[in-house]
C-alpha positions as CSV (number, residue, x, y, z in Angstrom):
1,X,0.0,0.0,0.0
2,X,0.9,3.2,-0.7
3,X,0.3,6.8,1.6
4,X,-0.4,10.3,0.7
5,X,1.9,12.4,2.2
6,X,-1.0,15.1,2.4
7,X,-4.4,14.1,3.8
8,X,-3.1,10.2,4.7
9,X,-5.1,8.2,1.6
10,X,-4.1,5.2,1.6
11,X,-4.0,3.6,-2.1
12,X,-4.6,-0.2,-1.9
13,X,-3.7,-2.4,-4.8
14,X,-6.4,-4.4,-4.0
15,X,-9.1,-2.3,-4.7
16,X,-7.9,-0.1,-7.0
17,X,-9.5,3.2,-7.6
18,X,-12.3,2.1,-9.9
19,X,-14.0,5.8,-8.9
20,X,-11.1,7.0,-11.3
21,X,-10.8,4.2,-13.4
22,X,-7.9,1.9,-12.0
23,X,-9.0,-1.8,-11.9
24,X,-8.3,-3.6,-8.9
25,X,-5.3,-5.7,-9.0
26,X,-3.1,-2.4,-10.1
27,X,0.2,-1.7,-8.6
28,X,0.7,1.9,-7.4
29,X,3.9,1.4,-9.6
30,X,1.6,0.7,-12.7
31,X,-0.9,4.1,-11.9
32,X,-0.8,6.4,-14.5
33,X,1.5,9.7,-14.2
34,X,-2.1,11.8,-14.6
35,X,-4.0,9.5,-11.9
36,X,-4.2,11.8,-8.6
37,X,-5.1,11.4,-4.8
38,X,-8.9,11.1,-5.0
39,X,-8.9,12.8,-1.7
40,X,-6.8,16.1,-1.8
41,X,-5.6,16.1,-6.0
42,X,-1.9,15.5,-5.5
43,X,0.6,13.5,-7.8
44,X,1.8,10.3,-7.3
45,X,5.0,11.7,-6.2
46,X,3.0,12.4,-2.9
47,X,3.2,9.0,-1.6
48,X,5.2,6.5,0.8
49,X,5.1,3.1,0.0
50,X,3.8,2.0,3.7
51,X,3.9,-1.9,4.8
């Protein structure tokens, strides 16, 4: 899993972020570069990879 930095998000690989259109099953490694937090809008480069 992955953290935002800014508001705490936590991206799970899992899941996904189908609101955004990222199938489940995608590593945060594999996100697009334009996908962003769906909570607070920043870039990937926002996030700690968390265990």
């Amino acid at each position: 899993m992955h953290r935002c930095l800014i508001c705490g998000y936590l991206y799970n690989p899992d899941e996904g972020d189908t609101a955004h259109g990222v199938d489940p099953n995608t590593p945060f490694e594999e996100l697009p570069d334009s996908w962003l937090c769906p909570v607070c809008s920043v870039t990937k480069e926002y996030f700690e990879k968390v265990a």
